[in-house]
Residue frames as a rotation matrix with the C-alpha (Angstrom) as fourth column:
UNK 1
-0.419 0.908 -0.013 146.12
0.007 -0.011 -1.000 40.00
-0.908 -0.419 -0.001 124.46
UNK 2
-0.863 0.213 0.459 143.95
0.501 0.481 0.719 39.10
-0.067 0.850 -0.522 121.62
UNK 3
-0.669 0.619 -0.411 141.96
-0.374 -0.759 -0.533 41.37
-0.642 -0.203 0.739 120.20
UNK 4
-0.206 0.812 0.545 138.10
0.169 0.579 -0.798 40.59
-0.964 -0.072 -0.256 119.36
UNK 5
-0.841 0.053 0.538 137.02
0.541 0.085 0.837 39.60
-0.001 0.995 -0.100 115.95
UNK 6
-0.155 0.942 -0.297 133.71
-0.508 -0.334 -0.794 41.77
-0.847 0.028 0.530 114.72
UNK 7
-0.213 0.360 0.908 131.89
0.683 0.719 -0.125 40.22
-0.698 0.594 -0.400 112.60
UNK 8
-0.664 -0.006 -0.748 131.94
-0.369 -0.867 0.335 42.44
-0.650 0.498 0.574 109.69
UNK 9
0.276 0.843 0.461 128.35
0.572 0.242 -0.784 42.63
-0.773 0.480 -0.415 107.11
UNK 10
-0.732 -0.609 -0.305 128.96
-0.110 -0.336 0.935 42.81
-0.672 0.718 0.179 103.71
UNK 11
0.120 0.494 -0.861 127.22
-0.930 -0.247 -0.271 42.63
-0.347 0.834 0.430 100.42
UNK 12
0.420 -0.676 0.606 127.67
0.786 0.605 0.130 39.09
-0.454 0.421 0.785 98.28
UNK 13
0.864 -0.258 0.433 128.89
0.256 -0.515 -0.818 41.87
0.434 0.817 -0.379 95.64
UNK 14
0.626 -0.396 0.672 131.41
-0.756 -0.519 0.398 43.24
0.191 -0.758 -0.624 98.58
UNK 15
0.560 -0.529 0.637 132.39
-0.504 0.392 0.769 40.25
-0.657 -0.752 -0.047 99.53
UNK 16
0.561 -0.247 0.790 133.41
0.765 0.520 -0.381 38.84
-0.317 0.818 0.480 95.84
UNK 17
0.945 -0.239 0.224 134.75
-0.192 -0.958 -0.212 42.40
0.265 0.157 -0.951 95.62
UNK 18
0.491 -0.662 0.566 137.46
-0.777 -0.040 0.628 41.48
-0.393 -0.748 -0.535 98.65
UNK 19
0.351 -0.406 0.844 138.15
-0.001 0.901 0.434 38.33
-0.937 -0.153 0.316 97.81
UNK 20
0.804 -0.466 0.368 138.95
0.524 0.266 -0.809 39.09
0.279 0.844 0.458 94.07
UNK 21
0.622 -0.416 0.664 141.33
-0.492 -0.867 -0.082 41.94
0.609 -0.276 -0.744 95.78
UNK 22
0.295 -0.566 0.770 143.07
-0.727 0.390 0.565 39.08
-0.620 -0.727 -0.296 98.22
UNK 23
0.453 -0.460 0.764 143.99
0.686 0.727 0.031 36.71
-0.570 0.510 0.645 95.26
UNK 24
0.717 -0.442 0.538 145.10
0.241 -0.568 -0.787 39.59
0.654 0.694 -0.300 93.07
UNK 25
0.672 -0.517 0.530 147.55
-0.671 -0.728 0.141 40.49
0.313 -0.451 -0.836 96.29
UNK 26
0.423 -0.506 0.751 148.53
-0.582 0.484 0.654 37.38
-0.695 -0.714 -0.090 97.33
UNK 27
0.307 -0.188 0.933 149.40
0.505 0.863 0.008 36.62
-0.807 0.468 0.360 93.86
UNK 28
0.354 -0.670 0.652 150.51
0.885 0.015 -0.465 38.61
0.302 0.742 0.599 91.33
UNK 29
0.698 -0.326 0.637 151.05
-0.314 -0.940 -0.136 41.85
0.643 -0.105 -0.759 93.00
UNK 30
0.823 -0.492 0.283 152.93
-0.083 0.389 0.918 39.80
-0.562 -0.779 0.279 95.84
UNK 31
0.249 -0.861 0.443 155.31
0.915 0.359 0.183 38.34
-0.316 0.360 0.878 92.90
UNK 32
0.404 -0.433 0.806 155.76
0.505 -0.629 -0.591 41.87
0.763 0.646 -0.036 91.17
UNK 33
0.912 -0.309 0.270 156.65
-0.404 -0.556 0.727 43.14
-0.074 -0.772 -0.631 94.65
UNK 34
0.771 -0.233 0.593 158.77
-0.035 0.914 0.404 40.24
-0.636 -0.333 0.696 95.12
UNK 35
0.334 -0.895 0.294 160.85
0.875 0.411 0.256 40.99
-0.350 0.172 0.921 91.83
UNK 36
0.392 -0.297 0.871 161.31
0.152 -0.913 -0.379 44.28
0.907 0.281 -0.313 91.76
UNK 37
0.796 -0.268 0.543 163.06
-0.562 0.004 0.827 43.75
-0.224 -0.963 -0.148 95.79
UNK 38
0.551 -0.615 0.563 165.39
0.452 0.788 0.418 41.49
-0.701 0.024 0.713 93.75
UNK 39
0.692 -0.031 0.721 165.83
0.468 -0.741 -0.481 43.97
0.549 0.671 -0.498 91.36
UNK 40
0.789 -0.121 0.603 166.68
-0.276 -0.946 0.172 46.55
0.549 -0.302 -0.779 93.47
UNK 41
0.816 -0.302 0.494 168.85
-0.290 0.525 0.800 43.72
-0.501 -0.796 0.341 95.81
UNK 42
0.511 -0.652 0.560 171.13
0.844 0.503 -0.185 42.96
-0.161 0.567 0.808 92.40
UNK 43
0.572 -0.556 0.603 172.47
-0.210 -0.810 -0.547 46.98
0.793 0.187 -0.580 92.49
UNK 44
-0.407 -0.776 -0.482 174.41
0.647 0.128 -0.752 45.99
0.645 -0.617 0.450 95.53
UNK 45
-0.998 -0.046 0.051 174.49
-0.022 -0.493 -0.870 48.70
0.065 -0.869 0.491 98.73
UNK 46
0.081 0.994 -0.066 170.97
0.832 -0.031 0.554 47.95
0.548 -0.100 -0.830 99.99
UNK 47
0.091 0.099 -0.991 171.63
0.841 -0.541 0.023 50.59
-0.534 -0.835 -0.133 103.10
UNK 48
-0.595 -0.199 -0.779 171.97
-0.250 -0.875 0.415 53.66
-0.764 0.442 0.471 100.18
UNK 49
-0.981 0.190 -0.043 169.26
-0.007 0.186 0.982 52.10
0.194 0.964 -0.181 97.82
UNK 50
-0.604 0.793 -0.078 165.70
-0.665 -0.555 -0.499 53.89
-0.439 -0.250 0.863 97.78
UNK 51
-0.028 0.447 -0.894 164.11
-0.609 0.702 0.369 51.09
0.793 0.555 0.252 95.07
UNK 52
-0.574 0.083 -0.815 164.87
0.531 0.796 -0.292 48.24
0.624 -0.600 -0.500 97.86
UNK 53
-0.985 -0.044 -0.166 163.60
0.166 -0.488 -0.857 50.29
-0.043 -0.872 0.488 100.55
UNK 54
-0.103 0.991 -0.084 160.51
-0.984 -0.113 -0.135 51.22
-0.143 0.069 0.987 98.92
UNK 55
0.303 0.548 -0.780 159.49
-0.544 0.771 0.330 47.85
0.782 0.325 0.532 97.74
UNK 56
-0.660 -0.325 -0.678 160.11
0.315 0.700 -0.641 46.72
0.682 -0.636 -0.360 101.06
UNK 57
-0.926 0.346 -0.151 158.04
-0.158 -0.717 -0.679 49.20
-0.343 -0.605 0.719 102.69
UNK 58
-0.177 0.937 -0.301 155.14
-0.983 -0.181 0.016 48.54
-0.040 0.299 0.953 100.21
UNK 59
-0.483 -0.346 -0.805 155.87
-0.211 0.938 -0.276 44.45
0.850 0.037 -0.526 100.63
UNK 60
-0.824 -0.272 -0.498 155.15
0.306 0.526 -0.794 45.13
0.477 -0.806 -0.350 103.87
UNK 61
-0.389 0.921 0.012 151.70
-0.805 -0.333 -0.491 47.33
-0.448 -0.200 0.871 103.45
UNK 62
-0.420 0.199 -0.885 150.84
-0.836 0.295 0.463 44.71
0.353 0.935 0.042 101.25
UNK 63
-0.625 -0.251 -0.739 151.33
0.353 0.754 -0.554 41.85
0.697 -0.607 -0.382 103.65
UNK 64
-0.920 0.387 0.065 149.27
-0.202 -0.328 -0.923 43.95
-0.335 -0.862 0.380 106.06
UNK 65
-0.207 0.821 -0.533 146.20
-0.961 -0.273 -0.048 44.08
-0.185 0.502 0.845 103.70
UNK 66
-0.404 0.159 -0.901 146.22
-0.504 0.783 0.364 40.82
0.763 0.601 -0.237 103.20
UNK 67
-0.696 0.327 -0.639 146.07
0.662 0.637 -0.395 39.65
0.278 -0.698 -0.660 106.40
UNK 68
-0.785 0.616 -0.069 143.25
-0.361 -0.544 -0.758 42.48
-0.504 -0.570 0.649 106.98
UNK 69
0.056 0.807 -0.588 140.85
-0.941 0.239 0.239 40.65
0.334 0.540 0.773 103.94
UNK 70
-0.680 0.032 -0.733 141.63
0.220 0.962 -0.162 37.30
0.700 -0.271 -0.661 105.63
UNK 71
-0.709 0.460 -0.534 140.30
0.659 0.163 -0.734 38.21
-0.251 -0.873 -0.419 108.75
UNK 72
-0.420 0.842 -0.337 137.20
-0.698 -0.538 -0.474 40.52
-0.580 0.036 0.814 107.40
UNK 73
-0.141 0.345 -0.928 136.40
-0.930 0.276 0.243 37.77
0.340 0.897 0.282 105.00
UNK 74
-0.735 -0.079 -0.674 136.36
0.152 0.949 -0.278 34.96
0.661 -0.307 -0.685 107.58
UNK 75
-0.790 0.460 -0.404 134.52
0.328 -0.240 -0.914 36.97
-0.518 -0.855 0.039 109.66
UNK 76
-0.764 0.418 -0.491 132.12
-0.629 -0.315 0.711 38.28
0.143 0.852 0.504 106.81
UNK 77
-0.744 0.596 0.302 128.44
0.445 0.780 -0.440 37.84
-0.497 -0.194 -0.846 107.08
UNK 78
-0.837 0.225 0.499 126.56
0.440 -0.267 0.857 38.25
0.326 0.937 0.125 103.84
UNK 79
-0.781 0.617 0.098 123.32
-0.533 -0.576 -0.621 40.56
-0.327 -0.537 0.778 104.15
UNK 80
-0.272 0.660 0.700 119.95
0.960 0.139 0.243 39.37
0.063 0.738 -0.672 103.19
UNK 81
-0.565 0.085 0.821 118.19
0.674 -0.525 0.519 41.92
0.475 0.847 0.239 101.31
UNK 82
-0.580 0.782 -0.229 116.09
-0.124 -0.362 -0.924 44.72
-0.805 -0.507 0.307 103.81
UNK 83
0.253 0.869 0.425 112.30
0.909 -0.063 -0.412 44.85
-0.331 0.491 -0.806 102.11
UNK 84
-0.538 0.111 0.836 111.66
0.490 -0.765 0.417 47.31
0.686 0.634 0.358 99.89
UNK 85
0.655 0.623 0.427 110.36
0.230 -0.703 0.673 50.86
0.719 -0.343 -0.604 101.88
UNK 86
0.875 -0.042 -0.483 112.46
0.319 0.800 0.509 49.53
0.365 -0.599 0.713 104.81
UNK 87
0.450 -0.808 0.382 115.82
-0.823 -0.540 -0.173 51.49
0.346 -0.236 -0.908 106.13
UNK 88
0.750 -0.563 0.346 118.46
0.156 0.659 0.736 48.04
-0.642 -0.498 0.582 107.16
UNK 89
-0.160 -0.960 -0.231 121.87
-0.240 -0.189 0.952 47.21
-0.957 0.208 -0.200 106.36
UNK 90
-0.805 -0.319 0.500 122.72
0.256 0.573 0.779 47.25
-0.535 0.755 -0.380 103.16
UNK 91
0.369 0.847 -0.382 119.76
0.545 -0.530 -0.650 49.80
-0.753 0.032 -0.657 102.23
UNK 92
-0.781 -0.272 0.562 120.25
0.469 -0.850 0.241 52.28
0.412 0.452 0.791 99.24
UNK 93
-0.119 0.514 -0.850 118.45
0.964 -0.144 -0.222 54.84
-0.237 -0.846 -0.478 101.10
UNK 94
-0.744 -0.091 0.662 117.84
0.035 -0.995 -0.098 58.71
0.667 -0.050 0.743 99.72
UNK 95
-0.063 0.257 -0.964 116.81
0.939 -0.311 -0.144 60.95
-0.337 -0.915 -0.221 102.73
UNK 96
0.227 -0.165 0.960 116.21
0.527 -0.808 -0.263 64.45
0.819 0.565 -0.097 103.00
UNK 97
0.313 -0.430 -0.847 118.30
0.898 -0.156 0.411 66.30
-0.309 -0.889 0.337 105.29
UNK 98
-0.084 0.109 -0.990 118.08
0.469 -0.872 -0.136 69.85
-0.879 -0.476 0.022 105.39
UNK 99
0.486 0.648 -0.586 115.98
-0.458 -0.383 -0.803 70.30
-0.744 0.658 0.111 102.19
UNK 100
-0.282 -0.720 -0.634 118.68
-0.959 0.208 0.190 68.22
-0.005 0.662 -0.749 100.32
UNK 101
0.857 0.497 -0.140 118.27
-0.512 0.852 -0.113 65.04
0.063 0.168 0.984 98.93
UNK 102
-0.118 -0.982 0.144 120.88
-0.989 0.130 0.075 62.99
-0.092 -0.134 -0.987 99.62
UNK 103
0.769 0.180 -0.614 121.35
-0.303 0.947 -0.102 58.68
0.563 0.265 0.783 98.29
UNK 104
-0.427 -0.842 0.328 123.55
-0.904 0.393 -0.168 56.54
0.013 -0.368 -0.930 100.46
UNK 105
-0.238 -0.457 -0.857 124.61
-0.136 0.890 -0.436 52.92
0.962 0.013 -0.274 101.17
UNK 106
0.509 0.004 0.861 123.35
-0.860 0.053 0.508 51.66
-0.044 -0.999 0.030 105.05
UNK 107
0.974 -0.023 -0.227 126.54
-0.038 0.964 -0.262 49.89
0.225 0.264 0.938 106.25
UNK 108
0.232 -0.966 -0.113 130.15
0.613 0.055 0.788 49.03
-0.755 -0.252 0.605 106.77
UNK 109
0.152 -0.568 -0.809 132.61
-0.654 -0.671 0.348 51.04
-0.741 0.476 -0.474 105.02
UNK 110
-0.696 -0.476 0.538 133.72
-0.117 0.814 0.569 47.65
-0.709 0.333 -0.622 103.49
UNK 111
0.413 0.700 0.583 130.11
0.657 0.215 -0.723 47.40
-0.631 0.682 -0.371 101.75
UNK 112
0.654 0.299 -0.695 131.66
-0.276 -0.761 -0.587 50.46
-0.704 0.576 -0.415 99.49
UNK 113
-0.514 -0.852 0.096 134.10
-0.330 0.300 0.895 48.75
-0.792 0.429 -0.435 97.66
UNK 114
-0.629 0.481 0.611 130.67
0.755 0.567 0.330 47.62
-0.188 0.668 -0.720 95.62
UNK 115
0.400 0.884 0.240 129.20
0.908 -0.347 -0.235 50.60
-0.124 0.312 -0.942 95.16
UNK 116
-0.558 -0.674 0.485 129.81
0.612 -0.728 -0.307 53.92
0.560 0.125 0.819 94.13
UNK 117
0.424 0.160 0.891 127.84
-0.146 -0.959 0.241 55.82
0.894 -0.233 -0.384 97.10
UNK 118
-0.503 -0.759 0.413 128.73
-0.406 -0.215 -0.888 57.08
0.763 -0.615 -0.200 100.03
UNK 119
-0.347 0.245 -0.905 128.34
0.310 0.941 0.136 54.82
0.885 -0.233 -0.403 102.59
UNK 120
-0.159 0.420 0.893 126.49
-0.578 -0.773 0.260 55.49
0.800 -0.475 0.366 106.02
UNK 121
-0.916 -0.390 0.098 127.51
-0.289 0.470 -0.834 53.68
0.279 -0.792 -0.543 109.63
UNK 122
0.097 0.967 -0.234 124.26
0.130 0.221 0.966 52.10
0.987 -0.124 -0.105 111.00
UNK 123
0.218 -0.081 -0.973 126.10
0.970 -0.097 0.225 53.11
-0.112 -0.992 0.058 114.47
UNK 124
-0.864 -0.045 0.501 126.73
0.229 -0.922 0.313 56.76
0.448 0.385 0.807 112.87
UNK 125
-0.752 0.559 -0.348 123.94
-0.061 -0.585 -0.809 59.11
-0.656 -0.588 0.474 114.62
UNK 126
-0.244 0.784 -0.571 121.82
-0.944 -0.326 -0.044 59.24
-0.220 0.528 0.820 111.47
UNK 127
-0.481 -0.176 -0.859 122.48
-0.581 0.798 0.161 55.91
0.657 0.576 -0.486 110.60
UNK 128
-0.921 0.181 -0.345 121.38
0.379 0.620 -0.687 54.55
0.090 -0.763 -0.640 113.95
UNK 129
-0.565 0.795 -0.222 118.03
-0.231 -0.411 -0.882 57.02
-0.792 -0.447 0.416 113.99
UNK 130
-0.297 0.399 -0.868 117.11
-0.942 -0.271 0.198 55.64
-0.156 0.876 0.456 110.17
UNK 131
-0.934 -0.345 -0.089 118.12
-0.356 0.920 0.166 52.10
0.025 0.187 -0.982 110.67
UNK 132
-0.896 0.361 -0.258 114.37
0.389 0.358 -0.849 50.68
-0.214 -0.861 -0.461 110.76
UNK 133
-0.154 0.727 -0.669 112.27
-0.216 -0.686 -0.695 53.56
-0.964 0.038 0.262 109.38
UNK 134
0.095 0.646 0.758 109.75
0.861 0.329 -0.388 52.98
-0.500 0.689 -0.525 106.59
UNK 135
-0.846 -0.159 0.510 109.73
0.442 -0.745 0.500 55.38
0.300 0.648 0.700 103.40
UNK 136
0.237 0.873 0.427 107.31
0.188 -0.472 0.861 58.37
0.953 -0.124 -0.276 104.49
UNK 137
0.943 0.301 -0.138 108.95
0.278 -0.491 0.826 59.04
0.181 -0.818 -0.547 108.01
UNK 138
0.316 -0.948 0.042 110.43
0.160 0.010 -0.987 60.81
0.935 0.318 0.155 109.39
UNK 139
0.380 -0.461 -0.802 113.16
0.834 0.546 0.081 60.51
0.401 -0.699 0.592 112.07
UNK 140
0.670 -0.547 0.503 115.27
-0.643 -0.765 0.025 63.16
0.371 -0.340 -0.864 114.53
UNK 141
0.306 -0.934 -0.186 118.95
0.923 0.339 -0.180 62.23
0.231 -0.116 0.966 115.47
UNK 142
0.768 -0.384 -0.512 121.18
-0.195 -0.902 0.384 64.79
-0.610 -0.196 -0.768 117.34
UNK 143
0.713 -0.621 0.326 124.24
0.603 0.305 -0.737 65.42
0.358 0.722 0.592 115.75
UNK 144
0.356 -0.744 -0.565 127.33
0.766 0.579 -0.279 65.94
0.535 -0.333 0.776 116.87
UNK 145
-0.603 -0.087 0.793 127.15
0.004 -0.994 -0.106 69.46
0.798 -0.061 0.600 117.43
UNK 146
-0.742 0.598 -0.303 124.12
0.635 0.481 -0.605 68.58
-0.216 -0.641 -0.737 119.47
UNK 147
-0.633 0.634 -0.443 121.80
-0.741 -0.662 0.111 70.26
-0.224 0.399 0.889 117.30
UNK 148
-0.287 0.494 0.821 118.71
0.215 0.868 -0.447 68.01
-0.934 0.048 -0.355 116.79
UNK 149
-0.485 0.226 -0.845 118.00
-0.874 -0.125 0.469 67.58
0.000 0.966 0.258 112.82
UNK 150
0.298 0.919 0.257 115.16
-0.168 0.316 -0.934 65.72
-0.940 0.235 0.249 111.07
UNK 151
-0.906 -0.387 0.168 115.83
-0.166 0.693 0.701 63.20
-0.388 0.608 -0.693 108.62
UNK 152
0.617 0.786 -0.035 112.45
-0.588 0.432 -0.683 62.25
-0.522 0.442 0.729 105.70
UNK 153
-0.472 -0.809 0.351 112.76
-0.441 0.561 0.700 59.31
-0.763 0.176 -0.622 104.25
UNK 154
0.086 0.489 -0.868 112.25
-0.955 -0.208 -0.211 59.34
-0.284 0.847 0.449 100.47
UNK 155
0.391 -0.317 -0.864 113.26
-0.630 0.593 -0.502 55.96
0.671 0.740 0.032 99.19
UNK 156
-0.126 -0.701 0.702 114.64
-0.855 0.436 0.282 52.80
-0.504 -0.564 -0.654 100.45
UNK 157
0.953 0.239 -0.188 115.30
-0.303 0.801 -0.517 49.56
0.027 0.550 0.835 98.80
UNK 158
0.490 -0.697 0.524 117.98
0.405 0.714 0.571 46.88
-0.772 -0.067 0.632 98.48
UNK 159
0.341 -0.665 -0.665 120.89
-0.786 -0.589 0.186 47.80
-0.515 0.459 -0.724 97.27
UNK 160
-0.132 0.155 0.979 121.48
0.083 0.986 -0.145 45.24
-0.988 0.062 -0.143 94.08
């Protein structure tokens, strides 16, 4: 059974991120895997040799990751920019949430490989009650506890 592609929203920064990260794997880390498994294959007893083993074991995370940036990168659909004020994907966004300021990223996890904040699901509870909201309001979202909390929103602009 074939499981459904999501389309997965990215930065351009993000996505030039991935893709420098799938030629660096499928190319030279692939060969340094590649001879250090020969390496380890010229000591002889592979079934008592920990070098072959690992570098088979990471060959084979390697090989996974690759084929995960193929398929997020085919599927990959650049953002355009939310307006400035504006809470959408791909928002830097500071909020205040319980008297704290706080700066995030609205988006996929994937969008953090280009940035250094922390990043905030637009299906996440806050993420889904901000997604939308204009700098100056503010928003309520239960939260997982099922306490209802209040969310001001201080700041929003493309993230860029």
């Amino acid at each position: 059974m074939e499981q459904e592609e999501k389309t997965v929203l990215l930065t351009q920064e993000a996505y030039d991120k991935l893709q420098e990260e799938l030629k660096y794997r499928e190319g030279e880390y692939r060969e340094e895997i590649t001879e250090r498994i020969a390496a380890a294959r010229a000591e002889g007893d592979l079934s008592e040799n920990g070098g072959y083993q690992a570098a088979r074991e990471e060959q084979g995370k390697n090989e996974g990751r690759i084929n995960e940036l193929i398929v997020k990168l085919r599927n990959a659909k650049i953002l355009k920019a939310p307006k400035a004020g504006t809470v959408g994907n791909g928002s830097l966004v500071t909020i205040e949430l319980g008297g704290r300021d706080m700066t995030y990223v609205i988006g996929s996890r994937d969008i953090a490989v280009a940035t250094d904040y922390d990043v905030i699901s637009p299906e996440s509870p806050v993420g889904a009650a901000i997604l939308g909201a204009h700098v100056g309001d503010t928003v309520e979202y239960k939260a997982p506890n099922g306490r209802a909390m209040k969310v001001l929103i201080k700041e929003a602009k493309p993230l860029a």
